[in-house]
Backbone as ProteinMPNN parsed JSONL, in Angstrom:
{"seq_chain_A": "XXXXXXXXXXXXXXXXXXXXXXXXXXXXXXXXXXXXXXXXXXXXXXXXXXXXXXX", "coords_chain_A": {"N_chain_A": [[-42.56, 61.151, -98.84], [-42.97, 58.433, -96.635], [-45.386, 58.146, -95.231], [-47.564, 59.149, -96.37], [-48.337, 57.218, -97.996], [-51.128, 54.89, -98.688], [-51.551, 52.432, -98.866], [-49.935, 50.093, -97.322], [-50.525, 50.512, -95.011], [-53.327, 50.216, -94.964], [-53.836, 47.686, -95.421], [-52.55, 46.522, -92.875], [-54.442, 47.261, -90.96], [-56.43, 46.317, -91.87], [-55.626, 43.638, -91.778], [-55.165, 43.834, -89.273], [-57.862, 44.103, -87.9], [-59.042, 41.731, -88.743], [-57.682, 39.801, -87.41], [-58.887, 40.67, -84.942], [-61.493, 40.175, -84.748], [-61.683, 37.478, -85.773], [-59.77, 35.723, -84.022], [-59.294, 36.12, -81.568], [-61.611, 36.675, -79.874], [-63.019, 34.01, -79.879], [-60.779, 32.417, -78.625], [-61.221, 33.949, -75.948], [-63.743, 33.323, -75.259], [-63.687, 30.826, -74.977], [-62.333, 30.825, -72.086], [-62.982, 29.232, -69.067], [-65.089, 29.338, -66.148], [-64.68, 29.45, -63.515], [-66.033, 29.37, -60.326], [-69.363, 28.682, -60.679], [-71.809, 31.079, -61.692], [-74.699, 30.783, -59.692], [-78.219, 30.972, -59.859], [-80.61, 33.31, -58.075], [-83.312, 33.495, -56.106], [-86.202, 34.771, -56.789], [-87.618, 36.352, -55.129], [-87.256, 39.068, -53.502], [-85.623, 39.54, -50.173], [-87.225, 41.027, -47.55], [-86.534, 44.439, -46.244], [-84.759, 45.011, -43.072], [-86.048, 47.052, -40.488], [-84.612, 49.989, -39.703], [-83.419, 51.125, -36.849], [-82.527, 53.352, -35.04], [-82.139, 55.678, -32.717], [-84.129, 58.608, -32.981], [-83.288, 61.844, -32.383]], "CA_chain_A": [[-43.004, 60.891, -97.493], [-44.164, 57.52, -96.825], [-46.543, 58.232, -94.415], [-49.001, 59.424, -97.122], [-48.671, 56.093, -98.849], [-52.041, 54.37, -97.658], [-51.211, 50.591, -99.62], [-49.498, 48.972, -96.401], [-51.735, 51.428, -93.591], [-54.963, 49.752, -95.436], [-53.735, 46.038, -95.193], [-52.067, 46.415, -91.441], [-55.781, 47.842, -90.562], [-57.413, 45.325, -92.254], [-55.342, 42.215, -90.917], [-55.477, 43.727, -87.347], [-59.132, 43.947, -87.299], [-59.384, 40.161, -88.994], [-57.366, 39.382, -85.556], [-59.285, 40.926, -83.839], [-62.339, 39.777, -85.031], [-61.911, 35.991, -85.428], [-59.034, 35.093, -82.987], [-59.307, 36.863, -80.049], [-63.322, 36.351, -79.104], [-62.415, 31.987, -79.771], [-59.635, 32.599, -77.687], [-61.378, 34.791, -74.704], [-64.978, 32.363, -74.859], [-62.873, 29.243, -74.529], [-62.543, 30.468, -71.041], [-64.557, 28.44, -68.248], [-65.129, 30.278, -65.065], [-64.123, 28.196, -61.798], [-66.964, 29.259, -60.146], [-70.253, 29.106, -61.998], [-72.829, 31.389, -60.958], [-76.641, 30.329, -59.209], [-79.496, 31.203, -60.064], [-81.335, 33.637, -56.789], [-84.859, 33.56, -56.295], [-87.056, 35.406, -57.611], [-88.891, 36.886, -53.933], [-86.442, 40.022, -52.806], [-85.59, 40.073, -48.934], [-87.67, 42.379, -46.717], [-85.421, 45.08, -45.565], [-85.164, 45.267, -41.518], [-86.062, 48.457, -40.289], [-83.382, 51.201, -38.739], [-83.481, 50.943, -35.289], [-81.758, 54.705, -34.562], [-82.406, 56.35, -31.812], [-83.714, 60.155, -33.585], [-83.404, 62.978, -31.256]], "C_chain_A": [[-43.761, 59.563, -97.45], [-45.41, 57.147, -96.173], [-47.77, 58.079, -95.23], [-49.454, 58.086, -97.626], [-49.71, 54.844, -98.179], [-52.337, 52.94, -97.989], [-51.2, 50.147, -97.951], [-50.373, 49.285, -95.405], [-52.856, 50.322, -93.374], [-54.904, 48.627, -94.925], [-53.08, 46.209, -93.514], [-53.41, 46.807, -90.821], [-56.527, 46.827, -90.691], [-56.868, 43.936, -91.678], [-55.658, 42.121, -89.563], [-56.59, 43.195, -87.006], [-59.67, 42.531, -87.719], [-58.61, 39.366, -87.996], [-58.129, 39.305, -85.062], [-60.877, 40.348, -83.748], [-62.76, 38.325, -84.599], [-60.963, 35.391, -84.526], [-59.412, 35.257, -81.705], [-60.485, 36.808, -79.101], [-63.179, 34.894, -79.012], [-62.087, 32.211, -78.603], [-60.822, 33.167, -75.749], [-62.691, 33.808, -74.725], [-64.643, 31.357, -74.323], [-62.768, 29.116, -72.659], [-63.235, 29.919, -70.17], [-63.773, 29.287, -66.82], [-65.169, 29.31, -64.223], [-65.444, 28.302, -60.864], [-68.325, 29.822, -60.665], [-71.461, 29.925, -61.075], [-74.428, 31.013, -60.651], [-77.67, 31.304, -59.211], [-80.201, 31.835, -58.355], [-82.979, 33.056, -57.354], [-85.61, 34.529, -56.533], [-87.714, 36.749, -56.57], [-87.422, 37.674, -53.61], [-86.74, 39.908, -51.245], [-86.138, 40.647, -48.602], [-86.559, 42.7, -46.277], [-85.82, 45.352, -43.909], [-85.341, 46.974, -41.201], [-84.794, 49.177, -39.563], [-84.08, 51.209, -37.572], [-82.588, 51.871, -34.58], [-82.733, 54.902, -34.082], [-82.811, 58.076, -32.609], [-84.659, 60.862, -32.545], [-83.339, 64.24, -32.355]], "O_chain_A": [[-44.856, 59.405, -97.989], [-46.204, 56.235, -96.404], [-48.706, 57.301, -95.044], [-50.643, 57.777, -97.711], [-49.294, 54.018, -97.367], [-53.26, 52.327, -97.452], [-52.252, 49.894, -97.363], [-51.016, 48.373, -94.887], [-53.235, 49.746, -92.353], [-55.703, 48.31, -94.044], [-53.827, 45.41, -92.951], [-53.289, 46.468, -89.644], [-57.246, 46.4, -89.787], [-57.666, 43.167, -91.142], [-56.1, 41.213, -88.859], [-56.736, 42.255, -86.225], [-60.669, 42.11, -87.136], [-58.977, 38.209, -87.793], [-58.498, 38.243, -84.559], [-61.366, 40.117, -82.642], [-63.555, 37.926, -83.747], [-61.381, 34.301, -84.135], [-59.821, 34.393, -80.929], [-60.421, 36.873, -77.874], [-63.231, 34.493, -77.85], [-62.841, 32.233, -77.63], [-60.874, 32.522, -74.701], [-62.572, 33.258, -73.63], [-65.156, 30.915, -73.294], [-62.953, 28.106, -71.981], [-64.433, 30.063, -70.412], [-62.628, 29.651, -66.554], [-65.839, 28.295, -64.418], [-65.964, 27.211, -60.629], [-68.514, 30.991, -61.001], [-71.922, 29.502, -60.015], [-75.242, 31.021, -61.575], [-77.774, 32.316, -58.518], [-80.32, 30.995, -57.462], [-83.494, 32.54, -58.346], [-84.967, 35.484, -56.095], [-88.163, 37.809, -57.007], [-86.44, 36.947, -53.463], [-87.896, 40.119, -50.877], [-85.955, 41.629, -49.322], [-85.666, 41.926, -45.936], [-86.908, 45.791, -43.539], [-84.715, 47.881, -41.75], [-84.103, 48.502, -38.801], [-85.302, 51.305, -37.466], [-81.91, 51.456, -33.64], [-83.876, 54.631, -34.449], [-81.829, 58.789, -32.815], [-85.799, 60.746, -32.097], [-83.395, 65.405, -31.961]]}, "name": "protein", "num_of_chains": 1, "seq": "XXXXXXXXXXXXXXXXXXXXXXXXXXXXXXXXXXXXXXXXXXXXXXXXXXXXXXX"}
């Protein structure tokens, strides 16, 4: 059965995760975001009050 045989398993495990490791984070940082996000201020909005009618 060559399932059991855990030689090639080990190394296909171990190359993936040396993919996945050093290619793939390069690769996905490299991106630049189109629009960059700003900085708010610091002071939160007052919230307006509800202005329902309660009957």
């Amino acid at each position: 059965m060559p399932q059991l045989n855990p030689a090639p398993w080990f190394a296909i495990l171990v190359f993936s995760w040396l993919v996945f490791l050093t290619i793939i984070p390069t690769k996905v940082m490299a991106h630049s975001f189109m629009n960059e996000p700003s900085t708010q201020s610091a002071e939160k909005p007052k919230p307006e009050p509800w202005n329902w009618p309660w009957h």
